[in-house]
C-alpha positions in Angstrom: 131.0 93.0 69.5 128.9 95.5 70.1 129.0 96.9 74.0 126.5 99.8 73.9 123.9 97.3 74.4 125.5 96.2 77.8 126.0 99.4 79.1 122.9 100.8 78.5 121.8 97.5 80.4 123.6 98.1 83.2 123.5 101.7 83.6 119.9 101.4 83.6 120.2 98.3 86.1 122.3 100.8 88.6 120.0 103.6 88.5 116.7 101.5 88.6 118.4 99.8 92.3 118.6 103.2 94.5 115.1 104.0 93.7 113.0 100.9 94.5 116.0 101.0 97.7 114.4 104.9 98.8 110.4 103.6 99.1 110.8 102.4 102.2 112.6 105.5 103.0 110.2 107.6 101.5 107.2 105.9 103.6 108.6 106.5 106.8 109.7 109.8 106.4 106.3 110.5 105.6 104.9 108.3 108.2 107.8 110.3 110.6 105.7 113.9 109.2 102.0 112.2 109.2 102.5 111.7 113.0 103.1 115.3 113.6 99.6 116.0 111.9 101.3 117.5 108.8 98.2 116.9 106.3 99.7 116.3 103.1 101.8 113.7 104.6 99.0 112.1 105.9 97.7 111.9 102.7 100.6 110.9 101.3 100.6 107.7 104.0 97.1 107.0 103.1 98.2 106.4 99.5 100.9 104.0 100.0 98.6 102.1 101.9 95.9 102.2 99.2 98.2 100.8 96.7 101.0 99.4 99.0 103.9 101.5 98.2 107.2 100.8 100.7 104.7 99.1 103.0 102.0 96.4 103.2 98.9 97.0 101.1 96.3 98.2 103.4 92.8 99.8 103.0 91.3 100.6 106.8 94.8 102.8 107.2 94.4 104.3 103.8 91.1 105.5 105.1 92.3 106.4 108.6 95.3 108.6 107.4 93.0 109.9 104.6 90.7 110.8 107.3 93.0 112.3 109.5 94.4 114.4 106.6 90.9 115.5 105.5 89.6 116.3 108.7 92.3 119.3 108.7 90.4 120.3 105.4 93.1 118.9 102.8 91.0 119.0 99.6 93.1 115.8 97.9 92.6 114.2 101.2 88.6 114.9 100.9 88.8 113.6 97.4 91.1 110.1 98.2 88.3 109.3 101.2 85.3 110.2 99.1 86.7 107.5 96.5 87.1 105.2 99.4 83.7 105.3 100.2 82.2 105.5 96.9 84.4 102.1 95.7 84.0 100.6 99.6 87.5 99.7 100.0 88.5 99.5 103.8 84.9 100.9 104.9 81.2 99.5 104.1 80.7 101.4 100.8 78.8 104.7 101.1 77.3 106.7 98.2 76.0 109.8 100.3 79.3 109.5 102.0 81.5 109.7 99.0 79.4 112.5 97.9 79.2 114.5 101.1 83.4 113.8 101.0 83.9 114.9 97.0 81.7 118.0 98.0 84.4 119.1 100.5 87.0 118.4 98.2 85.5 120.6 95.4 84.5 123.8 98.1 88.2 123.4 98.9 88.9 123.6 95.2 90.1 120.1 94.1 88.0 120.1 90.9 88.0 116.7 90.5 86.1 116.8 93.8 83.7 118.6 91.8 83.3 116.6 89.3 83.0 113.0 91.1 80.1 115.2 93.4 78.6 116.6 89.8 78.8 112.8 88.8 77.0 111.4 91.9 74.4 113.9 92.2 73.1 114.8 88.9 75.2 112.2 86.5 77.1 114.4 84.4 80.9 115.9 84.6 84.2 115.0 83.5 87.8 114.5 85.9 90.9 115.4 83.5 
């Protein structure tokens, strides 16, 4: 019998456990740096509430710590809110929102923000 099979089985089994174990972790160590009003952490929170990552899937505190990050003038922050608006998830959905929040993003140099706002306001432009 052949037993490279079954280690590779469970090697890959032990290393896959520790990681899905550290997303909680990794939530509420950024939650711990969010509450001090680091920005990218705040960002960082709004994202595993947009998609639910070591927490509860939840759009209205996407959008608040996506605020709160974007109001200190983090461009990726900017960007994540704009795309809030522009799709509506967890506010009423708002086109001259999104593009007044994608505008920010791209004068702070997050060129997808320039893009999206490129997009919005005259139709053409490409995010890579």
């Amino acid at each position: 019998m052949n037993s490279k099979p079954l280690i590779f089985i469970a090697f890959s089994m032990l290393l896959s456990v520790p990681v899905s174990a550290e997303i909680p972790g990794r939530f509420q160590t950024a939650m711990a740096e969010a509450e001090k009003g680091n920005p990218m952490a705040q960002n960082k929170v709004g994202t595993f509430y947009k998609i639910g990552i070591g927490t509860e899937q939840n759009d209205t505190d996407a959008v608040r710590w996506y605020r709160a990050s974007a109001e200190q003038g983090y461009a990726e922050a900017q960007f994540n809110l704009g795309e809030m608006y522009e799709e509506g998830r967890g506010v009423v959905r708002d086109i001259a929102e999104a593009v007044d929040w994608y505008k920010k993003a791209c004068d702070n140099g997050w060129k997808c923000g320039c893009t999206k706002y490129r997009q919005l306001t005259d139709g053409v432009g490409r995010c890579n």
